[in-house]
C-alpha positions in Angstrom: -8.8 22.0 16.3 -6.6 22.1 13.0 -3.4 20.3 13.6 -0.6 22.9 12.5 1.3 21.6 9.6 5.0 20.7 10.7 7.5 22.4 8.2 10.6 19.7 8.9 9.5 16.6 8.3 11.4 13.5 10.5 13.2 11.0 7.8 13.2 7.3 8.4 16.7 6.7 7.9 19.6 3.7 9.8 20.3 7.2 12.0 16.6 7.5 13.6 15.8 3.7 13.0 18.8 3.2 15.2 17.6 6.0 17.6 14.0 4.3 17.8 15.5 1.1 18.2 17.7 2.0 21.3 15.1 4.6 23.1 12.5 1.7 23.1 14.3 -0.3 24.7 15.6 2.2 27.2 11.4 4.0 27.8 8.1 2.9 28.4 5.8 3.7 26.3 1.6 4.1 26.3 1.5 2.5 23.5 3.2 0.1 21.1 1.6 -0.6 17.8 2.7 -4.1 15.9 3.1 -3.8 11.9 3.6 -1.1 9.4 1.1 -1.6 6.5 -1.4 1.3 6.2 -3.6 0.5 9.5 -0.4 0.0 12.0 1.2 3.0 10.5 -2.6 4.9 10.5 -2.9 3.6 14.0 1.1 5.1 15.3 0.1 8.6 14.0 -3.2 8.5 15.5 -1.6 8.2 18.8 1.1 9.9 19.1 -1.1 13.1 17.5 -3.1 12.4 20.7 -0.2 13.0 22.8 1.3 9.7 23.4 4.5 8.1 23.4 4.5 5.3 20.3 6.1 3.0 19.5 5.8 1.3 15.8 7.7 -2.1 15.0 7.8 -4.0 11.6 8.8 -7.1 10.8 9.5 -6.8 7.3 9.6 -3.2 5.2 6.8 -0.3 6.0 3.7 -1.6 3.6 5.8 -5.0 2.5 2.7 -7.0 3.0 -1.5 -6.1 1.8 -0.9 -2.3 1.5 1.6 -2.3 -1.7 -0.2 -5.0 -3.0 -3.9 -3.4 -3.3 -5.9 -2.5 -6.7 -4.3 1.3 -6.0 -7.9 2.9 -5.3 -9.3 4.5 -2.5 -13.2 4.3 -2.9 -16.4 3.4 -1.5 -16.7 -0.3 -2.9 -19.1 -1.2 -5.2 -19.3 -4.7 -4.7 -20.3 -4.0 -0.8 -23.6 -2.7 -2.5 -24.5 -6.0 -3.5 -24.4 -7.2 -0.4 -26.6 -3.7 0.9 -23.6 -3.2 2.9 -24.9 0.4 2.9 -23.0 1.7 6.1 -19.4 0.4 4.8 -19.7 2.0 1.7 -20.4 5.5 2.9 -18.1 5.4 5.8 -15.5 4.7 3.0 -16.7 7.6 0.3 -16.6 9.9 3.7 -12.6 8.6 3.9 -12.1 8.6 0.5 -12.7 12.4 0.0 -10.6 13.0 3.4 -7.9 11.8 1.6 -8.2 12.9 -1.9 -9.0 16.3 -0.3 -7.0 17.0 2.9 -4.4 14.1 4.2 -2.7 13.1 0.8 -3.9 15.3 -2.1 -0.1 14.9 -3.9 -0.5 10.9 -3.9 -4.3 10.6 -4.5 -6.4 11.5 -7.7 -9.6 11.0 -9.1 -9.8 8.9 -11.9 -12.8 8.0 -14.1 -14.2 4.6 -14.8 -16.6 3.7 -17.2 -19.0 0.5 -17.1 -19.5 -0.8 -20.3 -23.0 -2.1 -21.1 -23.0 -5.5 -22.7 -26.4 -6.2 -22.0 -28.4 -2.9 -22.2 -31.4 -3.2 -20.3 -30.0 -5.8 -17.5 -27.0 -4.0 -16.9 -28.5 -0.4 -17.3 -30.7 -1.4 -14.7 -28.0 -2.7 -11.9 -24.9 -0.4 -12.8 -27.4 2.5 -13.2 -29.0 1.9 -9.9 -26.2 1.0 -8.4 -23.9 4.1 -9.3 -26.7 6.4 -8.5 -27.1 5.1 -4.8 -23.2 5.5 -4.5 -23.3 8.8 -5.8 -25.6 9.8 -3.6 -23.8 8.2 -0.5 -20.4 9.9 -1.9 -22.0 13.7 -3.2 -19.2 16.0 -2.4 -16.9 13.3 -1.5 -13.8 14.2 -3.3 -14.4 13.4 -6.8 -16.6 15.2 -9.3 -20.3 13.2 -8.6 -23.5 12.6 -10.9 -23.0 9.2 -12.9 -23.5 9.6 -16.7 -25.3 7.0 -18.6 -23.5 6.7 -21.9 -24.7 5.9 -25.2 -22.8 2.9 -27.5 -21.0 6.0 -29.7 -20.3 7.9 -25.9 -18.6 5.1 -24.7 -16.6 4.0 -27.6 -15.3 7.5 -27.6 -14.0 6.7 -24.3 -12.9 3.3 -25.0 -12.2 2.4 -29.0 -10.1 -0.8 -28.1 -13.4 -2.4 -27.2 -15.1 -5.2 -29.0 -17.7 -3.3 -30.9 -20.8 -6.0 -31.3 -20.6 -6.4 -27.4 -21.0 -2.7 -26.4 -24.0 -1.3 -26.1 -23.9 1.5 -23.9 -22.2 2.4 -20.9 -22.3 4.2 -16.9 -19.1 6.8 -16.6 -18.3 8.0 -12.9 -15.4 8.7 -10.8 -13.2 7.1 -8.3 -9.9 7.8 -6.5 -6.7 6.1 -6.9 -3.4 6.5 -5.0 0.1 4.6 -4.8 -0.4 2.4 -1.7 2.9 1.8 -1.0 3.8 5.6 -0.9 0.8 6.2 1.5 1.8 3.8 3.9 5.4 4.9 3.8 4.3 8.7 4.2 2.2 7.5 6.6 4.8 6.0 9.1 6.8 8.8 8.6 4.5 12.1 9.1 4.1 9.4 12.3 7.5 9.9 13.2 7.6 13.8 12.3 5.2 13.6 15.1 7.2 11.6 17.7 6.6 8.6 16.7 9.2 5.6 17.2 9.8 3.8 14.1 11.7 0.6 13.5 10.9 -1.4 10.6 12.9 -5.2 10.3 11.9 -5.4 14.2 10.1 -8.7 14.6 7.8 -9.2 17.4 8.7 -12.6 18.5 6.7 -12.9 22.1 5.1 -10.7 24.8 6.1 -9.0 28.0 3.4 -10.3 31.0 2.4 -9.0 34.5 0.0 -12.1 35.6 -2.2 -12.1 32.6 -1.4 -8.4 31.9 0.2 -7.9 28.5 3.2 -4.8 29.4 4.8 -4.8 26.1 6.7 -7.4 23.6 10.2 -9.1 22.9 11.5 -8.3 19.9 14.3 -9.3 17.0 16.5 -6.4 15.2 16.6 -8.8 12.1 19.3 -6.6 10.6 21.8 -7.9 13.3 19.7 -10.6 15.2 19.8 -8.5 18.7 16.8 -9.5 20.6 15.3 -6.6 23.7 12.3 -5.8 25.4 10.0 -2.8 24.7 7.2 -2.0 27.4 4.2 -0.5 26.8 1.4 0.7 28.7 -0.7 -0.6 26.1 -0.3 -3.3 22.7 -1.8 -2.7 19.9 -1.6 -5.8 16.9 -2.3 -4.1 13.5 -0.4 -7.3 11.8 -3.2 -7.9 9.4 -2.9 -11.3 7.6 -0.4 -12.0 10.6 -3.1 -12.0 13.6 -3.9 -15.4 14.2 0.0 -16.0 14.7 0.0 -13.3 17.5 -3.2 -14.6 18.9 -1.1 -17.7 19.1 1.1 -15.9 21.1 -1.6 -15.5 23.9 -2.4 -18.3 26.7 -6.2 -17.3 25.7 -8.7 -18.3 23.3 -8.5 -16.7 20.2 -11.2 -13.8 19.6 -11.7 -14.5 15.9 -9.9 -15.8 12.7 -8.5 -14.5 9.9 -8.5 -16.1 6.1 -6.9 -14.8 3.6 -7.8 -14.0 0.5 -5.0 -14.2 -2.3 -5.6 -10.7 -5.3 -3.8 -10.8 -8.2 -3.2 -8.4 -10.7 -1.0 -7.7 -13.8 0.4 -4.6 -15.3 0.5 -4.0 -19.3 1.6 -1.1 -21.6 -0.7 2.1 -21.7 -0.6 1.4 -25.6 -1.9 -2.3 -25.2 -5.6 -1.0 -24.6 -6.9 1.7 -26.4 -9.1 3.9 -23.5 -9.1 7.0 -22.3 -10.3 6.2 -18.9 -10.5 3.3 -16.3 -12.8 0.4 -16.9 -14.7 -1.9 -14.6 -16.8 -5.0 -15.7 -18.4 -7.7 -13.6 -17.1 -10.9 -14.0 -19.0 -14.5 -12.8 -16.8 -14.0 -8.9 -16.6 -10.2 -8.2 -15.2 -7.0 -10.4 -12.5 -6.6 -12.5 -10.9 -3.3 -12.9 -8.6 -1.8 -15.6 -7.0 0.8 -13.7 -4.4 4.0 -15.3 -1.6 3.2 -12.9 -1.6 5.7 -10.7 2.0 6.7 -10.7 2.8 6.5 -14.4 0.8 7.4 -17.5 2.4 4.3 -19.3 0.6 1.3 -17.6 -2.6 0.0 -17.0 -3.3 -2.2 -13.5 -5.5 -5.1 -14.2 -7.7 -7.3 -11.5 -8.3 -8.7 -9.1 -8.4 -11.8 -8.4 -10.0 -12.9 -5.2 -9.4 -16.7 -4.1 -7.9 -18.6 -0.5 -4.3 -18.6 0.3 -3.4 -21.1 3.0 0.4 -20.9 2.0 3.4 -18.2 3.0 1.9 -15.3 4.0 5.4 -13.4 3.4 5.8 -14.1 -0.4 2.0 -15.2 -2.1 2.1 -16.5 -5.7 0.8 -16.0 -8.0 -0.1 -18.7 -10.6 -0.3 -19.4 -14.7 -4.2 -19.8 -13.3 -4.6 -16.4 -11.8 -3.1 -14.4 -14.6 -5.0 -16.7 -16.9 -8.3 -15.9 -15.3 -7.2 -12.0 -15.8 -6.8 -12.2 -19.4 -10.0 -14.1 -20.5 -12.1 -11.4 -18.4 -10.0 -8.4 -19.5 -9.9 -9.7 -23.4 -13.9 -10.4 -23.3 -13.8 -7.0 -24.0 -11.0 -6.3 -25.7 -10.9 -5.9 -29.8 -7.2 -6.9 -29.9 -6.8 -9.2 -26.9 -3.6 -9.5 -24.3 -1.4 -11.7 -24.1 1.1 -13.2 -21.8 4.0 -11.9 -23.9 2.3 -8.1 -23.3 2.5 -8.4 -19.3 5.3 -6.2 -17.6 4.6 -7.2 -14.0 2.6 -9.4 -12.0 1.9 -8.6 -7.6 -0.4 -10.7 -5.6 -1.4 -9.5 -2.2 -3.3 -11.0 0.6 -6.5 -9.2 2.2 -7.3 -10.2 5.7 -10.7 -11.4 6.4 -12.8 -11.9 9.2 -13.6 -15.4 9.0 -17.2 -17.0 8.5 -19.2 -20.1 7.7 -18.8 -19.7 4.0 -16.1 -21.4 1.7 -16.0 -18.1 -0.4 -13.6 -15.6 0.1 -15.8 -12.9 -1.6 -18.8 -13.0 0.9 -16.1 -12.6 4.0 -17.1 -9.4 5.7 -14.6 -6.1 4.8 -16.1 -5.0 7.8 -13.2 -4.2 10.5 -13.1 -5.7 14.1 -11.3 -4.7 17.2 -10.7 -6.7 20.5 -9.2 -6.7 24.3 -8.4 -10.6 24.3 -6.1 -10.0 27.1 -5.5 -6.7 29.6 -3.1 -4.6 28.5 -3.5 -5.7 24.6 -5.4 -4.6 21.5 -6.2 -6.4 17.8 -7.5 -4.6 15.1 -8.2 -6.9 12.1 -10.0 -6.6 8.6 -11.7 -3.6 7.1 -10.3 -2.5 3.9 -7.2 0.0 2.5 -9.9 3.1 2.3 -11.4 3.0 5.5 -8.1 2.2 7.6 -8.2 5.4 9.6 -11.6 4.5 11.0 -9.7 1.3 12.1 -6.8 3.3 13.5 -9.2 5.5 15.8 -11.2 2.8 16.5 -8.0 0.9 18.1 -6.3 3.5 19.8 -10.2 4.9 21.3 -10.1 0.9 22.8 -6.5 0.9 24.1 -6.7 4.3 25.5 -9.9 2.8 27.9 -8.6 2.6 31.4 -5.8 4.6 30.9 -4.4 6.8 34.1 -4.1 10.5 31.7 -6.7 12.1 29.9 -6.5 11.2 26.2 -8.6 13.0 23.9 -10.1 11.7 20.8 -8.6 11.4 17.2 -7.4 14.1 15.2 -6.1 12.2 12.4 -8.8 14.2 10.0 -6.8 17.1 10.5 -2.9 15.9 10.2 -2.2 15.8 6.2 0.6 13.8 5.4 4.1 14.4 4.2 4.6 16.2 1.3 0.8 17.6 1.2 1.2 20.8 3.3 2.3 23.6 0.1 1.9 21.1 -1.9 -0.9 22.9 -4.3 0.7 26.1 -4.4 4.4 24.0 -5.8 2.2 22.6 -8.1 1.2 25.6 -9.9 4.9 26.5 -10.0 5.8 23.8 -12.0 7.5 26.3 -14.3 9.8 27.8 -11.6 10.8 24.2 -10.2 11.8 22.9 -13.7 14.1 25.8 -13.4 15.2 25.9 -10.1 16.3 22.4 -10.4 17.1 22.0 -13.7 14.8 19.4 -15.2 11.9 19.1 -17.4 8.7 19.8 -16.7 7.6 16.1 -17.1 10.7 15.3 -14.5 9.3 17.8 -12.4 5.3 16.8 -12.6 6.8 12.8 -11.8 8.5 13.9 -8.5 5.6 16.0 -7.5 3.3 13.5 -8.2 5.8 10.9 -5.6 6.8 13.4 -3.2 4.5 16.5 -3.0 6.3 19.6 -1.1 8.8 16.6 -0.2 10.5 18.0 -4.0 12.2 20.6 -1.8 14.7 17.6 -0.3 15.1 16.1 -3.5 16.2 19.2 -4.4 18.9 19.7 -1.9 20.5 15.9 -2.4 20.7 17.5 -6.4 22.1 20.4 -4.9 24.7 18.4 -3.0 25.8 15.6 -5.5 24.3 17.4 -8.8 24.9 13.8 -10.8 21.8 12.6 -8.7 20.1 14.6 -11.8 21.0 12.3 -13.6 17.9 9.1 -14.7 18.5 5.9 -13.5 19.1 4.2 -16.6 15.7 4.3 -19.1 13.0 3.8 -15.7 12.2 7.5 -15.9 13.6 7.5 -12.1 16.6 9.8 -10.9 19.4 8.7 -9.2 18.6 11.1 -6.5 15.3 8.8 -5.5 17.5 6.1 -5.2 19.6 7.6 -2.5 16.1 9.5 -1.0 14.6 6.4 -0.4 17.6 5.1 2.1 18.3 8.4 3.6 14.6 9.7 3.8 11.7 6.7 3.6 13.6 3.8 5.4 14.9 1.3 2.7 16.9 -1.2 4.3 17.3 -3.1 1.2 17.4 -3.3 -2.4 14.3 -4.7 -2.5 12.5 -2.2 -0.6 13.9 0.3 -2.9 13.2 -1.3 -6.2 9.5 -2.7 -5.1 8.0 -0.2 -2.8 9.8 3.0 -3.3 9.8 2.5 -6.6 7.8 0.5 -9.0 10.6 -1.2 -10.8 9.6 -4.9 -9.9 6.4 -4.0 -12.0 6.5 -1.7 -14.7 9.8 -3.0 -16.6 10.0 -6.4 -18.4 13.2 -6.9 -16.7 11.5 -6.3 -13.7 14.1 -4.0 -12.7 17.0 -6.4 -12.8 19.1 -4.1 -15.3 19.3 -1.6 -13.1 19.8 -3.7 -9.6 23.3 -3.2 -9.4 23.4 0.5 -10.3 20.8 1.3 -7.5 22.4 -1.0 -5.0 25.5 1.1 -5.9 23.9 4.3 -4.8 22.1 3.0 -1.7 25.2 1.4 -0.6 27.1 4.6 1.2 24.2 5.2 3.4 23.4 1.9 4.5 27.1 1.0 4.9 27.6 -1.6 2.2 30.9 -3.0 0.8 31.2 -4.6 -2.8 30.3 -7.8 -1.2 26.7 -6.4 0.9 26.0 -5.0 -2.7 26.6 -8.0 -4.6 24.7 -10.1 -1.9 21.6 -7.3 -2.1 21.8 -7.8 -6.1 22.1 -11.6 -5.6 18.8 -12.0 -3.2 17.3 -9.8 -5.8 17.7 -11.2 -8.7 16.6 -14.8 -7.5 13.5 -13.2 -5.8 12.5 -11.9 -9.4 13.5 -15.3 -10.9 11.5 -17.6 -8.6 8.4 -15.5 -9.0 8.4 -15.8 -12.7 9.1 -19.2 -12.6 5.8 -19.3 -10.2 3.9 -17.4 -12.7 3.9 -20.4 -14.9 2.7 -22.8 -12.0 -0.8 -24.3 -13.1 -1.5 -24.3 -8.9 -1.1 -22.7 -5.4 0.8 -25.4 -3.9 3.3 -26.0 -6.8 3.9 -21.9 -6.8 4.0 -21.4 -3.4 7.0 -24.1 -3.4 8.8 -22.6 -5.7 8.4 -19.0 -4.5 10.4 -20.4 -1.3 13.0 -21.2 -3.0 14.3 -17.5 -3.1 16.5 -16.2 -0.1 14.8 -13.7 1.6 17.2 -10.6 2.4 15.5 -10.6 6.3 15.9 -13.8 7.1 19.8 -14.1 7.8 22.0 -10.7 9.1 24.6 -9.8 7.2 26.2 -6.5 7.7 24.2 -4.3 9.9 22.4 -1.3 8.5 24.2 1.5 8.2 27.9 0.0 10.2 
């Protein structure tokens, strides 16, 4: 059965955070799911789309942790082929072209790679055979399929910045790429268009028991430091790198560990390498990628990195190390090589692995796993960005187990997201928009590409206050995405705004200090700021992007880590509540 697309999409906003907030605690609910990166929030829409009552609770910001901090693809994984990890790697094509396709067509493209050949016959061999088995696993899976083995002149033409006497040929196919952070977001809140309770900066800090029953959690409202209770029929932890602290939670023996694994990657100029589409090479530890950012054509995403992190879990590091590792595998093939000077942005995330015998991260399983430790409580851990709506079923099919109603099974294959339902016919009236609201074309094809159908209510905040047209300074953002973040996708704070509904901490060298005070000027009426809350906001800002560059030049984990601390973090102490 097709799930009817819904034509008034619920905004996350202090209004309905403050209305989730209070009807938790005042309702039980079948289910409450714990954390709102892209399996949590996968996980509260596959629920309440099988007609329960949700609940969704984030400590931080909706995808503040692994899911804005991914290597922006959705695909099957090539390295998983190594290890003949056959079933993974279709089950993620198979999700892959769900999502390119059906659930998030305006913030997922495909996007070609090619694989340069450095050593013809070696490499043909592996990358040929290779590709072809994933093309076969992925035909008809959302990108255009059939590998092409390229010729040295082929894949110049593709990519002339390379180092000429080390191609030799090359392997072109396709992938998909999306803005993770958007995803998750649009995730949470086609959730809450659904019924869905959302409240993110609501930390879980123990849990509700009936004997050795889990009936639901305590939890902090970290924006005024109110602690209540929320009960639930059934828990469900989709925490991520967070799980082994709510297994320590539990009076039981934990079900299995978690290590993470720290990825960095940097972001450069479109003009700094000369290529017309994505590259991948294999390095000594795993694959690097040089990816066309997804949500800009004037950067490239580089890496990733793939090492321990036994440090914050909050705030990871990265080092002068990581980002030097990046360079000398990017600039192997690179005529006119990168430097540090050319690097406008730097994120690290930290992928949660099922912990094994083995000392290297790389050979921990991306294979997911889900739990009952305790009655009345569920943990979904690992798996990987692409497949997380396997991993949402998959959790809600074990809570649902012993349940008094009929539940039936998931329908998340059918539910696009927000902003995809009309979303092909706008964009084939790019013309009439650019008209109707006044802006270039370009304008026009940037919100479209950010907000699908969504255009329509960033329309009628232009309508309303028509100096919301106006760019935010030189970013290529309007002002009217500033205030649509707060009053729309749930932006508590200036960093929220400037990191993850925006890209400003990455794509500018200022890393979107020029423009903090500006944006924390336009966010301020709807979260109910005075000059002080927006100095403060500015403040914890600005020392968050100061401390991570002074990290950045760290030669280790330990020294970065420390030094990442030293920034404030705009959660950790109330100030003004949101939105008073």
């Amino acid at each position: 059965m097709t799930t009817p697309a819904l034509t008034t999409p619920r905004p996350l906003n202090p209004t309905t955070r403050a209305h989730a907030l209070h009807t938790m605690a005042t309702t039980e609910l079948d289910v409450l799911v714990i954390g709102a990166g892209v399996v949590g929030a996968g996980t509260a829409l596959d629920a309440v789309t099988r007609g329960l009552r949700v609940g969704l609770v984030e400590a931080r910001d909706y995808a503040s942790g692994t899911s804005s901090r991914s290597s922006k693809l959705i695909h099957g994984g090539l390295r998983y082929l190594k290890q003949l990890d056959f079933g993974l790697v279709f089950e993620a094509l198979r999700e892959r072209s769900l999502i390119l396709d059906t659930l998030a067509p305006h913030l997922a493209t495909p996007v070609e790679f090619v694989y340069p050949l450095e050593r013809p016959l070696l490499d043909r061999a592996w990358a040929g055979a290779g590709i072809g088995v994933y093309d076969i696993l992925g035909a008809g899976r959302g990108v255009p399929a059939h590998h092409r083995h390229l010729g040295r002149r082929a894949t110049l033409d593709r990519f002339p910045g390379a180092k000429r006497d080390r191609i030799r040929g090359g392997v072109s196919f396709y992938e998909g790429q999306i803005d993770d952070a958007r995803h998750t977001m649009m995730l949470a809140r086609t959730a809450a268009t659904h019924g869905a309770l959302c409240a993110s900066s609501t930390r879980v800090v123990d849990f509700l028991r009936d004997g050795d029953t889990i009936t639901g959690a305590v939890v902090e409202d970290l924006e005024t430091g109110h602690r209540f209770d929320i009960r639930a029929t059934r828990v469900i932890n989709a925490a991520g790198p967070w799980t082994d602290q709510i297994q320590a939670m539990l009076d039981a023996t934990p079900q299995f560990r978690i290590r993470t694994s720290k990825g960095v990657h940097i972001v450069v100029p479109r003009d700094r390498i000369d290529a017309t589409t994505g590259l991948i090479t294999e390095t000594d530890k795993s694959l690097l990628f040089v990816i066309p950012c997804p949500w800009s054509e004037k950067h490239w995403v580089i890496g990733t990195t793939d090492t321990p992190w036994d440090h914050d879990l909050a705030h990871p590091a990265a080092t002068r190390a990581d980002i030097d590792y990046i360079l000398t595998q990017v600039n192997r093939l690179l005529e006119n090589p990168i430097g540090h000077d050319d690097i406008v942005g730097v994120y690290t995330g930290l992928r949660p692995l099922l912990a094994g015998n083995t000392d290297q991260t790389t050979a921990l399983s991306r294979e997911h796993a889900v739990v009952t430790p305790v009655p009345g409580l569920v943990l979904v851990a690992g798996g990987k960005y692409t497949t997380y709506r396997v991993m949402a079923a998959d959790a809600v099919d074990a809570a649902i187990t012993g349940l008094p109603q009929r539940v039936g099974p998931t329908r998340t294959h059918t539910v696009p997201l927000v902003g995809a339902h009309g979303y092909t016919e706008l964009s084939l009236s790019r013309a009439r928009l650019a008209d109707d609201m006044g802006l270039p074309p370009a304008t026009i094809d940037h919100l479209l590409g950010r907000y699908g159908s969504a255009i329509t209510e960033i329309h009628d905040l232009i309508t309303t206050d028509p100096h919301l047209a106006n760019p935010l300074g030189t970013t290529g953002y309007l002002r009217a995405e500033i205030v649509y973040a707060v009053t729309h996708e749930g932006a508590l704070h200036l960093d929220d705004i400037l990191t993850r509904r925006t890209h400003l901490s990455i794509e500018t060298t200022d890393r979107g200090t020029a423009v903090a005070a500006e944006a924390a000027a336009l966010a301020a009426p709807h979260l109910g700021w005075d000059h002080t809350d927006i100095a403060r906001e500015v403040e914890l800002y600005t020392a968050r992007v100061a401390a991570e560059l002074d990290a950045q030049h760290q030669p280790d984990d330990a020294t970065a880590d420390a030094i990442r601390r030293t920034a404030p973090d705009s959660r950790s102490t109330p100030a003004t509540p949101v939105g008073a």
